[in-house]
N, C-alpha and C positions, 0 to 999 in steps of 0.2 A: 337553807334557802330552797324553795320549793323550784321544779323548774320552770313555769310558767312566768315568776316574778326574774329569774334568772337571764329568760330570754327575753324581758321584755326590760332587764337591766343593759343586755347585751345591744339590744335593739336602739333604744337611746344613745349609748354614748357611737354608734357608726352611725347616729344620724347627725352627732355632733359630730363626729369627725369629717362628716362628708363635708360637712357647710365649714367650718372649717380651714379643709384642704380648698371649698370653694373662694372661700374671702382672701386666705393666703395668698393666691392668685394672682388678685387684685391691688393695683398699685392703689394706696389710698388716697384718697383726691377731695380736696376742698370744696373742689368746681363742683363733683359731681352727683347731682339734684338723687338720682337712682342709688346714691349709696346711703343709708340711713347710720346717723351719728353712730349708734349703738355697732355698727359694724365696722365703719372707719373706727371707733376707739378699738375693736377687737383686732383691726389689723397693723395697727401701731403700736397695739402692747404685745402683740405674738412678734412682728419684726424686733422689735425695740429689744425682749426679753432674749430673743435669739440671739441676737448678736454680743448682748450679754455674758450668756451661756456659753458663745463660743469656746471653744478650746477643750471642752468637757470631753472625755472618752463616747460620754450617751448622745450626744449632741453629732448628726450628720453634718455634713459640709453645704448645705444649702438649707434655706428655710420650707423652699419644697417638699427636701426628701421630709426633716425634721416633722410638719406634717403627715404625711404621706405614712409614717411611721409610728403616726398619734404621739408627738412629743407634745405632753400637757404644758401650756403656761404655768400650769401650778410647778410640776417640777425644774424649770426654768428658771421660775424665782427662786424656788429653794437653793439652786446654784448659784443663783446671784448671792443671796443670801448669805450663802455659810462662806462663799467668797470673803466677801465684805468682813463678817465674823471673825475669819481668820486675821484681819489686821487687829495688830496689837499696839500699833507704832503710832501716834497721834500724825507726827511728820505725815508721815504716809496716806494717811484717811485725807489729809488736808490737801496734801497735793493732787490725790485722786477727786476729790469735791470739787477741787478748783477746774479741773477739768470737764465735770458733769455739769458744774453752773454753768458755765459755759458756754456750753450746748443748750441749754436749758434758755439762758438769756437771746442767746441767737434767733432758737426757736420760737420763742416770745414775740421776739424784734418784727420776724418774716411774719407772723401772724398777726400782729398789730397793723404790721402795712396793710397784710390784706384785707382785715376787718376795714380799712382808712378808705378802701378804695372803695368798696362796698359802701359805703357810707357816704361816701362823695357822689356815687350818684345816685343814690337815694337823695342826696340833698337836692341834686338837680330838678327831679321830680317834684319837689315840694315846693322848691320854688318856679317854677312853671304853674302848679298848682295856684299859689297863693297870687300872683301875678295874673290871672283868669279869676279869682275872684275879685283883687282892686277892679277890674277891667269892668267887673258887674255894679261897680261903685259902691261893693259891701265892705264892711269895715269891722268885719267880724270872722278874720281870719282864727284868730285860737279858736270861738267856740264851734266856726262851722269843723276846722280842722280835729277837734276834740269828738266831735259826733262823728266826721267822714271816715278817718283815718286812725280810728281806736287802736289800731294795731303796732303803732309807733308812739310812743310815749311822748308827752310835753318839749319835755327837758331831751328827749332826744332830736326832737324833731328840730328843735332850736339850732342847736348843738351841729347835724347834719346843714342845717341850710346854712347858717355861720360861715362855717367855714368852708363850701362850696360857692359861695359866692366871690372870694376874694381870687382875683387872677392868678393863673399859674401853679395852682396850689397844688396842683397832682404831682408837682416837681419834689414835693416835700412829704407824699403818704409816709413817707419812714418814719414820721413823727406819730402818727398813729391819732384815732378821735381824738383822744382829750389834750396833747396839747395843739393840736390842731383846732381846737372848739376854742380853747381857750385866747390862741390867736386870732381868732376867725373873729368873736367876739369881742378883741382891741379894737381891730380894723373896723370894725362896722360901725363905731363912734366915731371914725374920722367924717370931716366933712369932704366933699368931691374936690375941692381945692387943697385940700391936704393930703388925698387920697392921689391923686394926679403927684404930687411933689414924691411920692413913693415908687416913684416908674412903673413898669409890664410888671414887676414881681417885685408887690409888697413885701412879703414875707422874707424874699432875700435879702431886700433894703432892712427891713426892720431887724433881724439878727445880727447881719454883718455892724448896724450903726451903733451895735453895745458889742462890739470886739466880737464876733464867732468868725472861727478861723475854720477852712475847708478842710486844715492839715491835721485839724486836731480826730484824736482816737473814736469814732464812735459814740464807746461808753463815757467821755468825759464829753463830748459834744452836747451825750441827753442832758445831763445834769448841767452844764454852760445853758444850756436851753430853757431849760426850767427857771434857772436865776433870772433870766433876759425877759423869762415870761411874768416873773413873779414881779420884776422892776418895774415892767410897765405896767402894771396894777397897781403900783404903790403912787408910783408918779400921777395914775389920773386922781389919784389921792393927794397929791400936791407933796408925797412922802419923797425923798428923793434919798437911794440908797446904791452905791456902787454895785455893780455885777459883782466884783471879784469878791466883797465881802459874802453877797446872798449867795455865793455859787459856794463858801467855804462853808457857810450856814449849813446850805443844803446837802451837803458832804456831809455831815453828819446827826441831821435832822432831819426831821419830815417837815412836808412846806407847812407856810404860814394859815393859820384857820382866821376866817373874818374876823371874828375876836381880836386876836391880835394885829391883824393890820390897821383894824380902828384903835388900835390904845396907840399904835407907833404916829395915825395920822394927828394922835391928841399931843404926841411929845412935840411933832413937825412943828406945833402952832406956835411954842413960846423958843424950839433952838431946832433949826433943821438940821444941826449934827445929830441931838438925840439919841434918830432912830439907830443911826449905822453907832449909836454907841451902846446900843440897849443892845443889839445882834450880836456882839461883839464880845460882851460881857456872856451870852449864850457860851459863844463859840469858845470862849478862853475858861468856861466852867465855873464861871464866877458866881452865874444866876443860871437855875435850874431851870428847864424849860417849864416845870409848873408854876414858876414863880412871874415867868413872863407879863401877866398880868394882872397887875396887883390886887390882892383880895377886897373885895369891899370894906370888910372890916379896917383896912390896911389906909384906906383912905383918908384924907385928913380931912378934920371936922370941919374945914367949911367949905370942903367937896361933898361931902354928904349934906351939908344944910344946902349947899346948892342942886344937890340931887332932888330934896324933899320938896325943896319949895318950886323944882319947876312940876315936879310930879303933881303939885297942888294944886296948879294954874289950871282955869277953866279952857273948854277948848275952843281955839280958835275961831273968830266965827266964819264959817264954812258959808252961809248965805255971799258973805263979799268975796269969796276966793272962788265959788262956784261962777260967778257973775264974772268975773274979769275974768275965768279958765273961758268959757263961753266966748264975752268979745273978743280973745287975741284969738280964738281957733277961728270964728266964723267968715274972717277975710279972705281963708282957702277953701271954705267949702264950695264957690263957686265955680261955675264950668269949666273957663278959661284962667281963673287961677292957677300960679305954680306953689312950687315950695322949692325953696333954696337949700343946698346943702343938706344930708342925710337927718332922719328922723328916726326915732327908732321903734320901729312899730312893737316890740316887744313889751317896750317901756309905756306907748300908749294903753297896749292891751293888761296890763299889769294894774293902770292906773282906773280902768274902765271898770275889773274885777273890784277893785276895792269899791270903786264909785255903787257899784251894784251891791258889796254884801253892805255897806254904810246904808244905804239906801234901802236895804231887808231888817236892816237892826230899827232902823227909823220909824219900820213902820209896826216893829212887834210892840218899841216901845208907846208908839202913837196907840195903840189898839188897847193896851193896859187901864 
């Protein structure tokens, strides 16, 4: 090696050490707008690996000196490393893992709140937003919000307002966006006289009224939670299936995909045991969760001849349903018109989208 390439080997790695010994420094912070991602991950994988590494002869007694003394991440790992390597004992590996998930899920947890909070009021914001445009008496919240607000996605933005809306909900960030979205968006199908019957804190009433106990662990609370979430989705499905089974489900399955809560709302129709007997058969290993929904071929013949022949039917005629959607809306388009009980603007704005690409297909085929 030439010297010039030597000193300018030299040269780099004291300029990484400086920066470094600078971020070491720094306690790493969520909050703080001045620290760029890429340097927070470097100061939680330099502490993280430190404390690791502890106990090592190469290893000082603080993360400073450690620094200060260029102890590489890289060598850090390598200690963890051959740590680890050294167990031979499965025992052992198991008990140690059990302890690293741990931490690992904790850390999850605290970060989920925080994203939840972050999110909440962001939701605030957008419904203030969307509130100032009703206020202009436009009615074209998604698309004007899809142009203004590129910067937050559809489904996120739903998602945030959701569950920002329903009272007292900061009480409950430990549940984090999504089952928070997911409740957010039960709740907003209530009507105001159903919504009132839930007192100051929906969300409390709505868990505790499918058994969730303050006493219980934590980590059996998430999953209690999930069941309680999952019920009330089946139930506006008219599906009706105990907590205690969906929560022994979800012990050992991943939740229910649309698919299947539409084949359980098709068993509900001819025996509402059914469904909690179809889950059951999951749980006890009797039916494999790819069997869950029976294959088409599996169908009987005159499920399929009823499949064919509605597939056959012409469509609806859309002139008289467009006609009667018209007169029942136009009784509130006026001034002093109200509207009783929640609407769900999502659902209008969903209905509007299709009305418009029906209305683009109409006319590529009209132009043929």
């Amino acid at each position: 090696m030439n010297s010039a390439t030597e000193k300018k080997e030299i040269g780099s790695q004291a300029a990484t050490s400086d920066k470094l010994r600078g971020l070491v420094a720094q306690t790493p912070s969520l909050n703080n707008q001045d620290q760029k991602v890429e340097d927070y991950a470097a100061i939680v994988a330099y502490q993280g690996l430190f404390h690791d590494a502890a106990g090592d002869d190469s290893i000082p007694d603080s993360v400073k000196d450690a620094a200060e003394k260029n102890i590489t991440m890289e060598s850090m790992r390598n200690i963890l490393f051959n740590r680890i390597n050294a167990m031979n004992s499965a025992g052992e590996l198991i008990d140690e893992l059990k302890v690293r998930h741990s931490e690992f899920v904790l850390i999850q947890d605290k970060a989920n709140a925080h994203v939840a909070f972050y999110a909440f009021r962001i939701g605030f914001y957008l419904l203030k937003l969307q509130t100032l445009r009703y206020s202009e008496n436009k009615r074209d919240w998604g698309a004007w919000s899809n142009k203004n607000i590129p910067f937050i996605g559809k489904r996120s933005r739903e998602k945030y307002m959701n569950f920002s809306s329903v009272p007292m909900v900061e009480k409950y960030l430990w549940l984090g966006v999504e089952r928070l979205s997911e409740i957010g968006s039960y709740y907003s199908k209530f009507s105001d006289e159903d919504a009132m019957q839930l007192g100051p804190d929906p969300i409390g009433t709505l868990l505790k009224n499918k058994g969730l106990d303050d006493d219980i662990p934590f980590e059996q609370r998430k999953t209690k939670i999930d069941a309680i979430i999952e019920v009330y989705k089946l139930e506006r499905m008219d599906v009706y299936v105990p907590v205690e089974c969906m929560e022994e489900f979800l012990n050992i399955e991943a939740p229910l995909t649309g698919e299947e809560r539409k084949y359980l709302k098709e068993l509900a129709k001819t025996d509402k045991e059914a469904p909690k007997a179809h889950l059951d058969k999951i749980i006890a290993k009797e039916l494999k969760r790819s069997e869950f929904v029976p294959k088409k071929e599996e169908a009987s013949t005159a499920e399929a001849d009823a499949l064919e022949t509605n597939s056959e039917k012409s469509v609806p005629n859309i002139d008289v349903q467009v006609t009667q959607l018209s007169q029942s809306i136009k009784p509130f388009l006026g001034e002093k018109a109200t509207v009783d009980g929640k609407v769900s603007i999502e659902a209008l704005e969903s209905l509007i989208a299709d009305l418009e690409a029906f209305k683009d297909k109409l006319r590529t085929l009209n132009s043929k």
